[in-house]
C-alpha positions as CSV (number, residue, x, y, z in Angstrom):
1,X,105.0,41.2,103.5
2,X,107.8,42.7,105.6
3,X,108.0,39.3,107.3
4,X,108.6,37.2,104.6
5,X,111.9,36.8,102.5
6,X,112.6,34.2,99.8
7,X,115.3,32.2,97.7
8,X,115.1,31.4,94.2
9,X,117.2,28.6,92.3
10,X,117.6,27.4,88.7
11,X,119.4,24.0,88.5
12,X,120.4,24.5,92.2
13,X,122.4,27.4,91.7
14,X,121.1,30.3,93.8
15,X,120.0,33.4,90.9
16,X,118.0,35.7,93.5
17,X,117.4,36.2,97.3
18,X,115.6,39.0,99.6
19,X,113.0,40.0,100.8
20,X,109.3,40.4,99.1
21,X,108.3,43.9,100.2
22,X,111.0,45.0,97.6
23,X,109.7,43.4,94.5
24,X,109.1,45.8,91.6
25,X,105.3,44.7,90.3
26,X,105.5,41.2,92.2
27,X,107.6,40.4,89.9
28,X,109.8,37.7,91.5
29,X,112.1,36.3,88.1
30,X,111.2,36.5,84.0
31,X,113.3,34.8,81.7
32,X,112.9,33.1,78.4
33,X,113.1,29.5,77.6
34,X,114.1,27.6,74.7
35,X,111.8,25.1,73.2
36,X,114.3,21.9,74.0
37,X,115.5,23.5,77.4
38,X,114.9,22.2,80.9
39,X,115.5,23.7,83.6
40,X,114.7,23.0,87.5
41,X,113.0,26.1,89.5
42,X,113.2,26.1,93.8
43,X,111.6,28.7,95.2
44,X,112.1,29.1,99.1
45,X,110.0,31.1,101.0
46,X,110.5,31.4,104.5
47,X,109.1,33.3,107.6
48,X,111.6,36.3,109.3
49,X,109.5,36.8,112.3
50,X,108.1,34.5,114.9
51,X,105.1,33.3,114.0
52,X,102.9,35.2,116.1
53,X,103.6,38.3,115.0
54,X,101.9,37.4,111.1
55,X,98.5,36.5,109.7
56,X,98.8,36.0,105.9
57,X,97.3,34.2,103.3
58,X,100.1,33.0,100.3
59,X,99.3,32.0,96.9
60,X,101.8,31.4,93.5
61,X,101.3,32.3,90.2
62,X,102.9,31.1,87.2
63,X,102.7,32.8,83.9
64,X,103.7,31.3,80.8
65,X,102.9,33.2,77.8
């Protein structure tokens, strides 16, 4: 993972950036939301290295609970 960094947004305003070997848990962002809320997630994930140098496989989880 020390190749990969990321941006997240929430109604286009940025509310976290860095790099994903220094998530606690994988956890990337946990808020709550109100019932008659919407809100608009981006998350950008992007390579830091040339692309030779990696060989990873990516998935995303979403949790609601």
């Amino acid at each position: 993972l020390d190749a990969l960094s990321y941006v997240l947004y929430l109604n286009d305003k940025e509310v976290k950036s860095g790099d994903l070997k220094d998530l606690k848990d994988n956890l990337l962002y946990e808020t709550k939301v109100g019932m008659k809320k919407t809100d608009t997630y981006k998350l950008y994930i992007y390579l830091n290295k040339d692309i030779e140098d990696i060989d990873y496989t990516y998935s995303i989880v979403v949790n609601s609970k």
